[in-house]
C-alpha positions in Angstrom: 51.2 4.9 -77.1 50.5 7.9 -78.8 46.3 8.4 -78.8 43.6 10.3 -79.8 40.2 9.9 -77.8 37.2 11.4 -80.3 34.7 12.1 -77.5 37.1 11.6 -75.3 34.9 14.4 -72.8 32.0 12.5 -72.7 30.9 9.7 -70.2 32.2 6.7 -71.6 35.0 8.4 -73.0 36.5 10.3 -69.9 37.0 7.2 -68.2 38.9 6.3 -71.2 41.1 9.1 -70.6 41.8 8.1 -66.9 42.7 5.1 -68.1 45.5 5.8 -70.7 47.0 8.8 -68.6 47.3 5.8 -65.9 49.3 4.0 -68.4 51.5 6.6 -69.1 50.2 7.3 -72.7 50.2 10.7 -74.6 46.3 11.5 -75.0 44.7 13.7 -77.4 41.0 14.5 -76.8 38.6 16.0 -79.4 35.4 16.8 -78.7 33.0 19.2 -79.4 31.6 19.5 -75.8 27.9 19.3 -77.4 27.2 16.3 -75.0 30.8 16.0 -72.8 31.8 18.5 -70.3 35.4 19.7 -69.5 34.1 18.5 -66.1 34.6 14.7 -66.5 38.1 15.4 -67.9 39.0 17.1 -64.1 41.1 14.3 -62.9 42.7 13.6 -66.3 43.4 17.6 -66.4 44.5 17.5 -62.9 47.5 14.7 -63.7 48.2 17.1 -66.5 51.2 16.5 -69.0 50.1 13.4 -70.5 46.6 14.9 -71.9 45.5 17.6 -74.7 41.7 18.8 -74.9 41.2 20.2 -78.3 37.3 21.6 -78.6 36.6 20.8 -82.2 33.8 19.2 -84.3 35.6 15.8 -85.3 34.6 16.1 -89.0 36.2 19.7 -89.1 38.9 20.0 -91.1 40.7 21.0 -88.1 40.2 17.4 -86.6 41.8 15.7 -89.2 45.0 18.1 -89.4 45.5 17.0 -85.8 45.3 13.4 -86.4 47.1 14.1 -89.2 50.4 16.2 -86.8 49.9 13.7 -83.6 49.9 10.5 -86.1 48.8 8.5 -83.7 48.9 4.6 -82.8 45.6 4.5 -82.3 42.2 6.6 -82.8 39.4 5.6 -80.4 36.0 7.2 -81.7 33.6 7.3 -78.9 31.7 10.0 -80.4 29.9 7.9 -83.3 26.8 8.1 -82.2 24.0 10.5 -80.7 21.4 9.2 -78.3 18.4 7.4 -79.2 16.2 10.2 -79.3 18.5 12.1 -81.9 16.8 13.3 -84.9 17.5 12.3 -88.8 20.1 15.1 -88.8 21.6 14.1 -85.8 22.0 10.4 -87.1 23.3 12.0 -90.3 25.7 14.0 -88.6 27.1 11.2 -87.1 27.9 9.3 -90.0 29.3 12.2 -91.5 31.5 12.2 -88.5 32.3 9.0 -88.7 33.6 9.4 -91.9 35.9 11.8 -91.3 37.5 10.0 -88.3 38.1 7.0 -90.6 39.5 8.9 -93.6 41.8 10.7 -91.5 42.9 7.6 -89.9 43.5 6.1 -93.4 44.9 9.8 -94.8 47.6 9.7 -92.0 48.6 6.4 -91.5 47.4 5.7 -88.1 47.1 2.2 -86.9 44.0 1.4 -85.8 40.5 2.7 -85.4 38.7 1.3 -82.3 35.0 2.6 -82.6 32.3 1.9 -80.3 28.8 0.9 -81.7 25.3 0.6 -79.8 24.7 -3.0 -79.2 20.6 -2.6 -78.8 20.5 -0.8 -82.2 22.7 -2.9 -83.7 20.8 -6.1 -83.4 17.1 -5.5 -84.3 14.9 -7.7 -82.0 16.3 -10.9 -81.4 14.1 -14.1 -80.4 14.2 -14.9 -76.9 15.8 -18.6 -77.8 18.7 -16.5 -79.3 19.9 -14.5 -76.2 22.7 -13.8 -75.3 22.7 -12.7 -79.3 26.3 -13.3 -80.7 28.3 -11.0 -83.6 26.1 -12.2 -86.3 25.1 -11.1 -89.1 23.9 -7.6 -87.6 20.1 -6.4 -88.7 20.0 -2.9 -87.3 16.4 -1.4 -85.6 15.9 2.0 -86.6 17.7 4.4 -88.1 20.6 4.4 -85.3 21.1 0.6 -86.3 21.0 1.4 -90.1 24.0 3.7 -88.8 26.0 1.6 -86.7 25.5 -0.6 -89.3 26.8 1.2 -92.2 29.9 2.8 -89.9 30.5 -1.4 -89.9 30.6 -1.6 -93.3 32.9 1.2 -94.1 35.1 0.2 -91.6 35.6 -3.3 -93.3 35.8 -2.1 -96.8 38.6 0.6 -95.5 40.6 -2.5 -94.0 39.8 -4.7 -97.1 41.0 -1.7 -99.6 43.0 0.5 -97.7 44.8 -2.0 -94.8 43.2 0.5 -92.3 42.9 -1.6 -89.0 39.8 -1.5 -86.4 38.0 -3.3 -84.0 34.3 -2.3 -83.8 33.2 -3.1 -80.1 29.2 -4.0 -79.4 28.3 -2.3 -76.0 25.4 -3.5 -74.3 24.1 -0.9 -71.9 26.9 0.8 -70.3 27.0 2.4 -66.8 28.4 4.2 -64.1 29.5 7.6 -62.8 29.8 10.6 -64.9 26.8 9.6 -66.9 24.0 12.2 -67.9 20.7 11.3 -66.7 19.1 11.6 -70.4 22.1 8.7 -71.0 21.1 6.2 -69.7 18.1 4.6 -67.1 20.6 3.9 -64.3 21.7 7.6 -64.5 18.1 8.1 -64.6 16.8 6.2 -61.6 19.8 7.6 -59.9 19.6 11.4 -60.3 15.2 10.4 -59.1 17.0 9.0 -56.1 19.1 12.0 -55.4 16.5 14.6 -56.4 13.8 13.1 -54.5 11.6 12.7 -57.8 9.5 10.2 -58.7 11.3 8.6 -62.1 9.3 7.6 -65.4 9.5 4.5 -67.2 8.6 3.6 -71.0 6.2 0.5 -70.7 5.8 -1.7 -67.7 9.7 -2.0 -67.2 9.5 -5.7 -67.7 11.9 -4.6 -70.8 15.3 -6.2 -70.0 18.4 -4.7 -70.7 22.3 -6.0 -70.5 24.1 -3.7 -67.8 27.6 -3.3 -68.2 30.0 -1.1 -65.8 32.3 1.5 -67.5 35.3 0.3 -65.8 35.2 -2.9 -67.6 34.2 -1.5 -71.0 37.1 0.8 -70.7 39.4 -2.6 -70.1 38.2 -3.8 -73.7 38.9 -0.7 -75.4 42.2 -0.5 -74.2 42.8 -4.4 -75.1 41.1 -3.8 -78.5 44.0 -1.4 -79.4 46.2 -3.7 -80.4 44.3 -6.8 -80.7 41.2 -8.6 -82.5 41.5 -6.9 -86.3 38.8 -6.8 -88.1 36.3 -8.1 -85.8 33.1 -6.9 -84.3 33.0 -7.9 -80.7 30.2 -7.6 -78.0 30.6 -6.2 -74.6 28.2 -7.0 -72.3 27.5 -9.3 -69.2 25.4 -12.0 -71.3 23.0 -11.4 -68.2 19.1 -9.7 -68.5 18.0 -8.0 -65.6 14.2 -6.4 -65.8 14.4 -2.4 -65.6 11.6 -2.8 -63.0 13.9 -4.9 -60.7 16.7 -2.6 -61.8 14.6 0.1 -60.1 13.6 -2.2 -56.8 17.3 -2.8 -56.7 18.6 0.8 -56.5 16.0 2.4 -54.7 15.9 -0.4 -51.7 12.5 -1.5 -52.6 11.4 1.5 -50.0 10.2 3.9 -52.8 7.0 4.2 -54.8 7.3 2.5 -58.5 8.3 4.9 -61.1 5.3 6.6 -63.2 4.1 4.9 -66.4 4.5 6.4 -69.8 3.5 5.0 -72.7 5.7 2.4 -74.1 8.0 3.9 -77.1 7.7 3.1 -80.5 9.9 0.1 -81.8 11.2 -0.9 -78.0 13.4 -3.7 -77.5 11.7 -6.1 -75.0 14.6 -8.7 -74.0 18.6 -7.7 -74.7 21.7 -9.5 -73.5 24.9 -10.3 -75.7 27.3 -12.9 -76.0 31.0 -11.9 -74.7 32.0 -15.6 -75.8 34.0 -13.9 -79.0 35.6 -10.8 -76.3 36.4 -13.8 -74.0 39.0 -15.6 -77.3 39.9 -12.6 -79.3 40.7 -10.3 -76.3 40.9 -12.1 -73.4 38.0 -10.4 -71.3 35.0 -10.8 -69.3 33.1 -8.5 -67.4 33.9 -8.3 -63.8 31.9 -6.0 -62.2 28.8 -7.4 -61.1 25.1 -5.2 -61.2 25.0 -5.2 -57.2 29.0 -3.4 -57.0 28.2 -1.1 -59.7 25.1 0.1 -58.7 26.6 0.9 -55.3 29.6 2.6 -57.2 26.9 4.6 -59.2 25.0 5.7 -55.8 28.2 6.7 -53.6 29.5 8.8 -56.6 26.1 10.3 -56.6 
């Protein structure tokens, strides 16, 4: 395939990368290198050939132009959203870019749109009876939901009036190496391990979260580029694990609990999702269990 990866220099999306150049596909990154580094694209760069880094905002006019010359198969838009403590502008911004990615799609024929979406914003506070939550009727919580949301909905009116194809995949809380320590509370615990520092946790870390390996959401991007139209899907494990016990777990149970902040304002307490609909529509499961990925996370450092 022919591909373009917006955000493709970011965590999630530089694994991505590795993937397709593996595959033998012609890759196109854009990214504006506000959170991505040229760093996580070394191996990809280092296989040369296959891959093209082009540093641009993806609502730029430039961004589409390119979309518009590689006409691609497929556009996968990593780069939807900011992290959770982005400001108004921020969330705006992303929408905005958002936007753009889908009307240039649309403008120059591609394919399909894969998008990733924020499963924890996506689906407010679900009742603990209705965990794993399935793909729903979504009810975002806070502004990044009301986002992810609305990115949902334009995506299905563009199909519904346009014929633009997408699959919108759900990810629970996605980990692994190359992850910035502000992205995510594995990357978090882990760069308190390597430092020597004392973490901090939000509440009493009986929160529980849905921890899914990067490996295994890259498999279900790279199945949901030719499969499951239409459909929003969730990527997770279905399984809750306690960010307490996440810490006991990666730090051997031989190091001090991390410091208590305050909890934050509108925190999800419990969080898992179904896969049941990723299991029919695309044919996958996650396979990488907390234990294997944790000690993936550690020996990468």
């Amino acid at each position: 395939m022919n591909v373009v990866v917006v955000g493709g220099a970011g965590f999630i999306g530089s694994h991505l990368v590795d993937r397709l150049l593996a595959e033998s596909h012609q890759v196109d990154v854009i990214d504006d290198l506000s959170t991505g580094t040229l760093g996580n694209l070394a191996e990809a760069r280092a296989v040369g050939g296959g891959i093209k880094i082009h540093h641009l905002d993806a609502a730029s006019p430039e961004a589409a132009s390119l979309i518009g010359m590689r006409r691609p198969d497929v556009v996968f838009h990593l780069a939807a959203f900011p992290r959770r403590a982005a400001s108004i502008q921020d969330h705006g911004a992303s929408f905005t870019r958002s936007l753009a990615v889908i009307e240039a799609a649309r403008q120059h024929g591609v394919g399909r749109v894969v998008v990733a979406l924020p499963a924890t914003s996506l689906y407010g506070h679900p009742a603990a009876n209705s965990l794993p939550v399935k793909e729903s009727d979504p009810l975002p919580r806070g502004v990044r939901g009301v986002v992810a949301r609305a990115v949902l909905d334009v995506l299905s009116e563009y199909r519904e009036a346009e014929g633009l194809e997408f699959a919108a995949l759900s990810l629970a809380s996605v980990y692994g190496p190359r992850q910035a320590p502000g992205g995510g509370v594995v990357a978090a615990f882990n760069d308190a391990l390597v430092s020597g520092e004392q973490p901090e946790l939000h509440g009493d870390g009986r929160q529980t979260r849905d921890f899914v390996y990067v490996d295994d959401v890259v498999d279900a991007l790279v199945r949901a580029a030719d499969r499951s139209s239409g459909l929003l899907i969730n990527i997770g494990t279905g399984q809750q694990t306690a960010v307490r016990d996440l810490w006991k777990q990666m730090s051997g149970g031989v190091v001090n609990d991390p410091t208590e902040l305050p909890a934050r304002r509108n925190e999800l307490q419990r969080f898992a999702v179904s896969s049941v609909r990723a299991r029919i529509h695309l044919g996958w499961s996650s396979w990488t269990d907390l234990a294997d990925g944790l000690a993936r996370v550690r020996s990468a450092g």
